[in-house]
C-alpha positions in Angstrom: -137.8 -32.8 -57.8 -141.3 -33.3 -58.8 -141.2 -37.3 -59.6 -145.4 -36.7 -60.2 -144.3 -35.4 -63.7 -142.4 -38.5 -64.7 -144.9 -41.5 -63.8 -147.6 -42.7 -66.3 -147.6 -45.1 -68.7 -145.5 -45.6 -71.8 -147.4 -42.7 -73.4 -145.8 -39.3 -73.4 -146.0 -38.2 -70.1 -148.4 -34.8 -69.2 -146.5 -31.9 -68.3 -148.5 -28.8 -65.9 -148.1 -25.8 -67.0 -144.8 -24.5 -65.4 -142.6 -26.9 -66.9 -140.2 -24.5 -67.8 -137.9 -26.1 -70.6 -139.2 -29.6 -70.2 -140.6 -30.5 -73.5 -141.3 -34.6 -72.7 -141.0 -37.3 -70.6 -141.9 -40.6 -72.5 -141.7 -43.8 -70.7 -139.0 -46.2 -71.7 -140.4 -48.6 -69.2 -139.6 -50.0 -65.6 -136.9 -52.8 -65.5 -136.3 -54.6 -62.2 -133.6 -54.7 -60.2 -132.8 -58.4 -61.2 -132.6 -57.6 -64.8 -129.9 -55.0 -64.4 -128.5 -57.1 -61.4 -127.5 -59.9 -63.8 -126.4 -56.9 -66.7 -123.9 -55.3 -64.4 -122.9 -58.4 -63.4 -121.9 -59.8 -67.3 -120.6 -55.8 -67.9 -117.7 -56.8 -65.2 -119.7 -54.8 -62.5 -120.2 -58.0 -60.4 -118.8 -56.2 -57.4 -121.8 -53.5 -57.5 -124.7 -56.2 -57.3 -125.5 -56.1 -53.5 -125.5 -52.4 -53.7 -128.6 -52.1 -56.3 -131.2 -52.5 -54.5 -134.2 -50.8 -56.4 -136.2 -51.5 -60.0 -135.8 -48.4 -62.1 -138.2 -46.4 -64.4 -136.9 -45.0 -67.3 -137.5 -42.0 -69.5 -136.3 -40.3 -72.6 -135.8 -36.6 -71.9 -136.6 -33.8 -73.9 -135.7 -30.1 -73.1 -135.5 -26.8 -74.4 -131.5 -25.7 -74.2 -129.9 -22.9 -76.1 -127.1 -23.4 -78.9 -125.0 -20.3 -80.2 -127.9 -18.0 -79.4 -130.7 -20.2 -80.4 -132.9 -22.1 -78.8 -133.0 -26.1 -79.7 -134.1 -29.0 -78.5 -131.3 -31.9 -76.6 -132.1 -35.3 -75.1 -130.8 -37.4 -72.7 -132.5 -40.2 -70.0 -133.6 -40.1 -66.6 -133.6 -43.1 -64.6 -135.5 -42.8 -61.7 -135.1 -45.6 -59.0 -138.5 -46.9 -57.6 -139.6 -48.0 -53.9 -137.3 -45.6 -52.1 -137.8 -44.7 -48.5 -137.2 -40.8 -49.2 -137.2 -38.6 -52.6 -134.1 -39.8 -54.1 -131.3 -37.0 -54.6 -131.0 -36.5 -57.8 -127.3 -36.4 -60.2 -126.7 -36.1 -63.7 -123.4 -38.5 -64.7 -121.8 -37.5 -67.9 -120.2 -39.6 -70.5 -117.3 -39.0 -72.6 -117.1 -38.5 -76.6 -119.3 -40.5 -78.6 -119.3 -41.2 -82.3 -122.5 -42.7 -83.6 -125.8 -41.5 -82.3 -127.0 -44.8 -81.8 -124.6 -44.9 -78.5 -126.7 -41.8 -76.9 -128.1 -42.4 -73.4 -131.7 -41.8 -75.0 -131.2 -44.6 -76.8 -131.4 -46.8 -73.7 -132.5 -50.0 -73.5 -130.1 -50.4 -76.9 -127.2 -48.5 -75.3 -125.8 -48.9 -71.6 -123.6 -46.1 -70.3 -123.4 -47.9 -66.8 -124.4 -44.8 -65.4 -127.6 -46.4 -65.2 -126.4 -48.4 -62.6 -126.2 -45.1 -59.8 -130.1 -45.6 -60.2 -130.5 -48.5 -58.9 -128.3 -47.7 -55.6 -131.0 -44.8 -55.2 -130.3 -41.8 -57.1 -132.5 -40.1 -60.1 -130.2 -40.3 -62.4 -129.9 -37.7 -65.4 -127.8 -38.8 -68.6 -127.5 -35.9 -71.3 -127.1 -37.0 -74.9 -125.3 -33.2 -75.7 -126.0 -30.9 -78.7 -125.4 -33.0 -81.7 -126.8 -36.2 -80.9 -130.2 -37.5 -80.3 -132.9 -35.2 -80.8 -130.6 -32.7 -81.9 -128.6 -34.8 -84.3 -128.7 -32.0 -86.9 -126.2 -30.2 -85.5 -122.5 -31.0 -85.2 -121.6 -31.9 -82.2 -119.2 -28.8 -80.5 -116.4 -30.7 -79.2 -114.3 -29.3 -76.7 -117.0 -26.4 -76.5 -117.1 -26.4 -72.8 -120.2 -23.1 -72.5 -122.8 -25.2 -74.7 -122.2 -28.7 -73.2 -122.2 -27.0 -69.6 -125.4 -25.5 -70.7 -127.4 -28.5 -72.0 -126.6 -30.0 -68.5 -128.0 -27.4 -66.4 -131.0 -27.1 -69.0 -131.5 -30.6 -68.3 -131.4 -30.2 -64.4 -133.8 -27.3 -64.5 -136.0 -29.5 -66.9 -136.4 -32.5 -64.5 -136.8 -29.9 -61.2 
């Protein structure tokens, strides 16, 4: 994973050249390990604190996927933990139907999926929003449409490789 694209500062962060379908990486901001400590613990994930050990980085995610033959753009967040003794491993944890786009992961620090939380136990942690919300709000979300969603998750793991 090359974590050299994501850091900077909460300005859009540069992309080289061989970015492949990534089309941004824009700094949310880094919220430490206490802050998140004391949100799992009011979410009823009390029993999790002693295993978040790390502040995280956040960043909504923009990338290139393709929608009945066309090429769009979907969103999601990444949540990279910080201070880790080795690269983190990287996993993409996927939520469940939504119904207002204000609930999308890229809407993060005004949404919590908990997934948030696998950050902070050491994994980069990718979040899609799917086609049909966030960036790509102007489309109707294809429920049940298992090709496309399938697809905007592995666009989003190539985008953050």
């Amino acid at each position: 994973m090359n974590i050299f694209i994501l850091q900077g500062s909460e300005e859009d962060v540069p992309k080289p050249e061989d970015t492949g379908n990534l089309v941004s990486a824009t700094s949310v901001g880094t919220i430490p390990k206490t802050a998140i400590q004391a949100l799992a613990q009011t979410s009823g994930f009390g029993s999790a604190v002693n295993l978040l050990k790390y502040d995280i980085a956040f960043y909504r995610f923009t990338y290139k996927t393709t929608y009945k033959g066309n090429e769009t753009e979907s969103s999601g967040m990444l949540a990279i933990p910080q201070g880790t003794p080795d690269p983190p491993a990287l996993l993409s944890a996927l939520h469940g139907t939504m119904f207002a786009d204000a609930d999308t992961p890229s809407n993060f620090p005004a949404t919590f999926t908990d997934f948030e939380l696998l950050a902070l136990a050491g994994y980069s942690t990718l979040i899609p929003d799917f086609i049909g919300y966030g960036v790509s709000e102007e489309i109707f979300h294809p429920y049940y449409d298992e090709q496309h969603s399938a697809l905007a998750v592995v666009d989003m793991l190539k985008a953050a490789d």
